[in-house]
N, C-alpha and C positions, 0 to 999 in steps of 0.2 A: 750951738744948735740945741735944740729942745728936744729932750732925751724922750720924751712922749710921740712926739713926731717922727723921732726916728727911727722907733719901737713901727710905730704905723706905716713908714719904708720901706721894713725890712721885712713885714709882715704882707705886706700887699707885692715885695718881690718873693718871696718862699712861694703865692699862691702861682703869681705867673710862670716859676717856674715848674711848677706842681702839673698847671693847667699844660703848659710845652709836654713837659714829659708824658702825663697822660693821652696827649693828641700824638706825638710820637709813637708811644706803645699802637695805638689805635690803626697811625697808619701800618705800620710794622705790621703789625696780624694781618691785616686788608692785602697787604700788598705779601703777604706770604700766603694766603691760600687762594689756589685759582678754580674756577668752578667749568668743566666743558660739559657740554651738552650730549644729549644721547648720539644724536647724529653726525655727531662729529666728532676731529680730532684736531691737535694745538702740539705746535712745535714750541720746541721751551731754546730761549739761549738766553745763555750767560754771559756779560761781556761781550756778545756777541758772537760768542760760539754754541755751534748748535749745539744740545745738551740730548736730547729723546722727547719722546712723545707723549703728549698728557692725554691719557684715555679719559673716560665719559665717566662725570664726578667731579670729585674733591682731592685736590691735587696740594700740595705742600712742595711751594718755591722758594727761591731765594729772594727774599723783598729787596728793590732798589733799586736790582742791577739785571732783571729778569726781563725778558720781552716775548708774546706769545703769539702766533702767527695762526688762525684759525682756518678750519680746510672741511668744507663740509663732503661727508661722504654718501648723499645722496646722490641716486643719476639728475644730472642739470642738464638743461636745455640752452643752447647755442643758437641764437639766429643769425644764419649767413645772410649778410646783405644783397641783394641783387646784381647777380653781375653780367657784364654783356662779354658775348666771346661767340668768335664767326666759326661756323663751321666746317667741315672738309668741303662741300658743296659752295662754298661762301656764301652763307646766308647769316647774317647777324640775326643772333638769337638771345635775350635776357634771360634771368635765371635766377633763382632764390631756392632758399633749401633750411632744413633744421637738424643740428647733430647736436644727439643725447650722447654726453659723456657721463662717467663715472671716474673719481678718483678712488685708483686701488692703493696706492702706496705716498705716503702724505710727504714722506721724507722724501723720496726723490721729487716730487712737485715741491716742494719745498725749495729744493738743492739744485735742481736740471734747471728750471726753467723762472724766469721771472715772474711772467701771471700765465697762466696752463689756460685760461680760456680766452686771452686775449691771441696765443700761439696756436690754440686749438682753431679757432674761428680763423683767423689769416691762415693757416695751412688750409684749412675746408676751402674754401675763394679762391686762392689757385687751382686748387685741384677739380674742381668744381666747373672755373674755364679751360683745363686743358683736358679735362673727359668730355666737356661737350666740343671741342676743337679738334676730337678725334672720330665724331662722327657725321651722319649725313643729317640732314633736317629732319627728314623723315624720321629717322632710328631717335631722336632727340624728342620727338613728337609722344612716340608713341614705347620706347621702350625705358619708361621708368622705371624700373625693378634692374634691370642694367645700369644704367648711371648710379642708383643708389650703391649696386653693388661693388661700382668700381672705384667709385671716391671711399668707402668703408676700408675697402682693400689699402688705398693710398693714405688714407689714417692710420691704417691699424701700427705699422713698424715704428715713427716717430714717437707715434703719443705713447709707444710701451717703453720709451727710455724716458718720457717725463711719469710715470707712473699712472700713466691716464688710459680707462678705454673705452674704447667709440663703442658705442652698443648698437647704435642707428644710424642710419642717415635717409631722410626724407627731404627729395627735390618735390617744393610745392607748385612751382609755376613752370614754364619755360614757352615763352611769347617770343616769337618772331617778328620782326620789323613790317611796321603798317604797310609799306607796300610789300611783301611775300603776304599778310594777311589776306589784300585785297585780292591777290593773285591764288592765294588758297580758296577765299570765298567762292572765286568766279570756278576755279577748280571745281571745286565741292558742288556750286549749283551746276555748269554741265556734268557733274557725274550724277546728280539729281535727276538732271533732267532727261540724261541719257537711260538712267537706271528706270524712269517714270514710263521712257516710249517703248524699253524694255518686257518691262511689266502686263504695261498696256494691250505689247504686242502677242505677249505667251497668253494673257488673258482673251482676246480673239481669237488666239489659235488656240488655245481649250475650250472655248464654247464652239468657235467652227468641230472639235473636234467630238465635244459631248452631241451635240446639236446631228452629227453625223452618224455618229455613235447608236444615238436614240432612232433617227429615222430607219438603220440597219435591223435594230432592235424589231423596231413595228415593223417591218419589212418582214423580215423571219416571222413575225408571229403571225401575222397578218397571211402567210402561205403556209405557216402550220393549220391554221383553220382553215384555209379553203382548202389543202391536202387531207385535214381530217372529214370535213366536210366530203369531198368528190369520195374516200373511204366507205364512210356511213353512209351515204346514197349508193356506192358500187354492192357495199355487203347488203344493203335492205335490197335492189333489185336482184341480186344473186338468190337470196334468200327466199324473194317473191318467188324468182325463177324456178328454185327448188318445187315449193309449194305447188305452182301451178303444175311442172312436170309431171309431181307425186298423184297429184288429180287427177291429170288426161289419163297416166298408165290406168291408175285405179279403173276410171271410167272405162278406159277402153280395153280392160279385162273385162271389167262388166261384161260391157256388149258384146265382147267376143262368148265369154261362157255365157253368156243369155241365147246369143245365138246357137251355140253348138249345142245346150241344151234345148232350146226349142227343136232344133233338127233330131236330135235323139227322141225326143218326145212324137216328131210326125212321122221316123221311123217307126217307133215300138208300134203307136197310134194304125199306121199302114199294115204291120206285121199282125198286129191283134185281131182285124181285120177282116183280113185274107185268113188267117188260122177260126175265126166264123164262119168265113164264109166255109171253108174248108169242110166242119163241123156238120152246118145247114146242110152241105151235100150231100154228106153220107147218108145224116137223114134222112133225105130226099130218095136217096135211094134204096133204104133200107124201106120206107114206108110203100114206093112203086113197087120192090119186091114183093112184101106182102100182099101189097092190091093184087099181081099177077099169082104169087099162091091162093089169094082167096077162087082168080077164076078158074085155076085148074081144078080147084077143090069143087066148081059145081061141074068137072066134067063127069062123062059114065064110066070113063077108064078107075082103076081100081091102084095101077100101078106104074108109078110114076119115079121118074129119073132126074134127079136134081141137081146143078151142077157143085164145084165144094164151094164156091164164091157165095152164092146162095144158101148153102148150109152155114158159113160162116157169117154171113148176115145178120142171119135168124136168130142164130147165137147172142150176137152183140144186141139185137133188138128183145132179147129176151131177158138177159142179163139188165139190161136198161130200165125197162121195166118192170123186172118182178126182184132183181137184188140178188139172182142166182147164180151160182158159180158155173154155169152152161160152159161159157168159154168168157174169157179178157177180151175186153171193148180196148182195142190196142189203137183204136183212132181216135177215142172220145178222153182218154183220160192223159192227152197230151197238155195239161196248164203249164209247164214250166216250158220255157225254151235251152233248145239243143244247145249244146256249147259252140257252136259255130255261131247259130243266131245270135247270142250273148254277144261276142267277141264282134261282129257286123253292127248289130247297133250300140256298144259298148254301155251295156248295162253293167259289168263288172267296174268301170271307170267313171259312173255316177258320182259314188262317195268320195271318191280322190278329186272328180273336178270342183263338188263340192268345196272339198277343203282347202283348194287353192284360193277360191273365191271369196270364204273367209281369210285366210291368211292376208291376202291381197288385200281386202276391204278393211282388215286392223293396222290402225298405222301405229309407228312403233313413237312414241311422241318423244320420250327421252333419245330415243337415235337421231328423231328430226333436230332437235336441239342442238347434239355433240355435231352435226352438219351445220347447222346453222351458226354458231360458235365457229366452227372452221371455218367457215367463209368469213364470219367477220373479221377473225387472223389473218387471211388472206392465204390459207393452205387446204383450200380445197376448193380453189378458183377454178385450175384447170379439171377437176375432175365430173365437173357441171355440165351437161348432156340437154337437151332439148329433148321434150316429149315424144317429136316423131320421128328423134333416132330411135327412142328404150321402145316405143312401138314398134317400128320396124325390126329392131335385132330381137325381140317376142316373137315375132307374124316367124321369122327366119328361123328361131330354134323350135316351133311348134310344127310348122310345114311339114319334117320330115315325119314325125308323128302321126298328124291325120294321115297322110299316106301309107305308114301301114298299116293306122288302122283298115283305111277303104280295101287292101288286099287281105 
């Protein structure tokens, strides 16, 4: 063999062997550090025995003979397949559902159980038909928050020995067989239809009832106004009423003291008179005296006898005459009247009837008002008199008055 050549053999085996051992080392380091991720965790075995847990990072194994089992510990989502299961009612009803698990403990899912979601999801599906086999159609229908709660229930003790726990469960469907649907439909539209003649019928009987309501309404108001009305026309003729009353008395005081003044007037008028004539008389006779002293005065007798009527004549005709204190003219200077006269024609009761007659003729306007005001109240209905009562109970309280004055 040529020693050149074999140089060249043994130089191109040192390299293969070089290149082996360097891809050895190579794998060696690969297969001795393992890398897990933040959200998870890695069972380590040896030979096949379990060894602990490689936390999140850079791990250093045994290369060769190491095998690593990956377990994520986020919550995961489960979809329960659709299951049929009849109910207490027997009514077949389908069903589907989602359960969020969490792995808390990697080593018992590890150890307990073969694959934890394949165990998780098959325990959900029975449990899932025997919660809806223990109720009525109804309660399946409508009480989802129950079924969730009671399949969670029936999770929760299994999956805490594979180290697993149910955080949720959400039933998303639960359909009933086509004919209970159809039988629901028909269901649903007569309570539709029933709820619609319902409706319909509270709605006429709340309009019969507004509709009633209202015409009560105008009803009432409609005899408040003609009660306030028949009111306002009773107070305005009440009030006329007053007014004209107020008139007649006033008037028929008038004409009462017009009259009894006129009559007092054709007394004095009568009495002035007669107290003239009276006057005249004396005259009369005081001036015949005289003519009868002028003819005794042309007789031849010397001495003459005069009765005293005659000398008191003379007196008063002299006095009249010349202004001398002879004797008192006790007939002529009667101007005033006697107190009896006074008191017969009632000259002392002038100025008083006077003043009734004003008082009477001033009406008092704010009194007529607080009456007229009362009447509108309706409290001073009854106390409203006709004019030829207030005249007649007048004529009645004055009656006994002129009689004594007439005595």
């Amino acid at each position: 063999m040529d020693p050149i050549t074999l140089q060249a053999g043994l130089g191109l085996g040192l390299v293969s062997v070089g290149l082996l051992a360097l891809l050895l080392v190579v794998v060696t380091l690969w297969q001795s550090f393992e890398i897990v991720d933040a959200y998870e965790k890695k069972t380590l075995t040896v030979f096949g025995e379990y060894r602990k847990l490689l936390e999140p990072g850079i791990n250093l194994i045994p290369p060769f003979v190491s095998r690593t089992y990956p377990f994520d510990m986020r919550t995961q989502t489960l979809d329960v397949p659709r299951q049929e299961a009849i109910t207490r009612d027997n009514s077949p009803v389908t069903a589907d559902a989602v359960v969020y698990i969490k792995v808390m403990d990697a080593k018992k899912a590890f150890l307990e159980v073969d694959d934890y979601k394949k165990a998780v999801s098959n325990l959900a599906q029975t449990t899932l038909r025997a919660v809806l086999g223990d109720m009525e159609l109804d309660d399946t229908l409508n009480k989802r928050q129950e079924i969730n709660a009671k399949i969670r229930k029936e999770l929760d003790e299994p999956t805490d020995e594979w180290g697993i726990r149910v955080e949720s469960v959400e039933v998303r469907e639960v359909n009933p067989s086509k004919d209970v649907q159809q039988a629901m439909e028909q269901q649903t539209s007569a309570e539709r239809r029933r709820r619609a003649m319902i409706l319909e019928a509270q709605g006429e009987r709340r309009s019969a009832v507004e509709q009633a309501e209202g015409d009560k309404q105008s009803n009432i108001i409609r005899a408040q106004g003609e009660k306030q009305s028949q009111i306002l026309e009773a107070q305005g003729d009440a009030i006329s009423t007053v007014l004209r009353a107020r008139s007649a008395i006033i008037r028929a005081q008038g004409e009462k003291q017009s009259q009894i003044l006129e009559a007092q007037g054709d007394a004095i008028s009568t009495v002035l008179r007669a107290r003239s004539a009276e006057s005249m008389g004396e005259r009369a006779i005081i001036e015949r005296g005289m003519e009868t002293l002028e003819e005794i005065g042309k007789g031849e007798s010397t001495t003459f006898v005069l009765p005293q009527e005659l000398t008191s004549l003379v007196g008063r005709y002299g006095k009249a005459l010349s202004g001398s204190d002879v004797q008192e003219m006790e007939g002529l200077d009667g101007k005033e009247f006697d107190d009896d006269t006074r008191k017969m024609l009632g000259l002392d009761d002038i100025d008083e009837i006077l003043g009734q007659i004003e008082e009477s003729a001033e009406m008092n306007v704010e009194e007529l008002e607080k009456e007229a005001e009362a009447v509108k109240a309706g409290d001073a209905g009854a106390s409203i008199r006709s004019a030829d009562e207030v005249i007649q109970e007048m004529d009645d309280e004055e009656a006994p008055a002129e009689v004594e004055k007439e005595e």
